[in-house]
Steps between C-alpha positions, in 0.01 A plus 500: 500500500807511722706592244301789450606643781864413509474768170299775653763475810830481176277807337495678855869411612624676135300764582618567811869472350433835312328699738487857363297328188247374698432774660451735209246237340345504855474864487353507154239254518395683843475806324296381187253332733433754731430762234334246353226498807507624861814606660409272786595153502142426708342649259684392241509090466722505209803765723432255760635214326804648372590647848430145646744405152764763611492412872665132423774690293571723800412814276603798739193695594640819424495376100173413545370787696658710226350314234141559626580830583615558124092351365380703805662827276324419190817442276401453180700236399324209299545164525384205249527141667604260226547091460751362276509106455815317299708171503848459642740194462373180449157607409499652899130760547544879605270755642616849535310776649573838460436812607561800280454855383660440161309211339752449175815539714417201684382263272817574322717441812304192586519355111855566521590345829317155354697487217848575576450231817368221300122580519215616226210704612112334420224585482209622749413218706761244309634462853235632780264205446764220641500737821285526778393881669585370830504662912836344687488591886793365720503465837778408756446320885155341387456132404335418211229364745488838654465703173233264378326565820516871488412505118142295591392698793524779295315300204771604221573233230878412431590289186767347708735531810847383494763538777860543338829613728288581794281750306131392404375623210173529376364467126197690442219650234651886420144634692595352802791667544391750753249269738846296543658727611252630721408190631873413592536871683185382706722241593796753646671416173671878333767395310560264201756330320329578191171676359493497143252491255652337231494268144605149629557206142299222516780329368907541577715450276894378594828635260824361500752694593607729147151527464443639904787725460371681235142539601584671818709692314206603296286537866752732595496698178126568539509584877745718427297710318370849693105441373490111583334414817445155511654170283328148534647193367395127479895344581567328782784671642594191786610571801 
């Protein structure tokens, strides 16, 4: 499951790269989900999350502030949250998830990005079933010992720990998401490395190097696109 990670940390270091995109997906998704529910991110477990998301991207709080502040102002914008799943080189899986006020527009951008990179959409669930919904908490300065320690005084259940590059991460059920955290901020811990809820393959899949090329092309192409939010992929990208 190491691998996994090394992924989520390419996923996050290309994110990073392009800066001004991330933060207007940030500020989207914060806006859908607190109009969505309460303004108020304790009373509100799913704005929680995504400011716990946008906290490990170093989202400035003033986009965030004005994000809430915009749902707060009952803006009547609308806002359907969409899955796409396809195939890219070498028989490679793809999901895409999408957030949009303009259903055909997207599912037109997204059709088209597949196919002029080497990629077909499928069908519903042609993809999603070889992926697992899964929590991914990283912590830095504790031992896997330690985490493992923290994790059962607190009685939360982890699917696994792994310590990669002096970060520990932890593999859990999506519903657990939250006592993790909260049992690792009993334990002085604030900040993470990583807190995702994510689609992790069962399976990776390795490309030569044609075949590498143009897939990331073709994960480039859909991240590129202002409605996408998130793109999950079974390929081992190495180190």
């Amino acid at each position: 499951m190491g691998r996994k990670w090394n992924n989520i940390k390419e996923k996050k270091a290309s994110k990073d790269a392009n800066t001004s995109r991330v933060y207007s997906k940030f500020a989207l998704e914060i806006y859908v989900v607190a109009k969505q529910g309460e303004p108020d991110p304790e009373a509100n477990q799913a704005l929680k999350f995504v400011l716990e998301r946008a906290k490990t991207y170093n989202v400035p709080r003033n986009i965030i502030d004005r994000a809430i502040e915009k749902a707060k102002g009952g803006a009547e914008e609308n806002y359907d949250e969409l899955r796409y799943e396809g195939f890219g080189p070498s028989g490679s899986m793809i999901i895409v998830d999408a957030l949009t006020n303009n259903v055909n527009r997207t599912a037109s951008n997204v059709r088209a990005a597949f196919g002029k990179n080497g990629g077909n959409m499928g069908v519903s669930g042609s993809v999603s079933y070889m992926f697992d919904s899964t929590a991914v908490i990283g912590v830095e300065g504790k031992s896997e010992e330690e985490v493992l320690e923290i994790l059962m005084e607190a009685d939360v259940d982890a699917r696994d720990i792994l310590e990669e590059d002096e970060t520990v991460i932890v593999y859990a059920e999506p519903d657990q998401f939250h006592a993790i955290q909260e049992a690792f901020k009993e334990a002085g811990i604030t900040e993470f490395a990583v807190a995702e809820l994510t689609m992790l393959p069962q399976n990776e899949v390795a490309l030569d190097s044609d075949a590498q090329a143009q897939f990331e092309k073709l994960i480039d192409a859909l991240e590129d696109l202002e409605d996408v939010q998130r793109v999950y992929h079974n390929v081992d990208l190495g180190e």
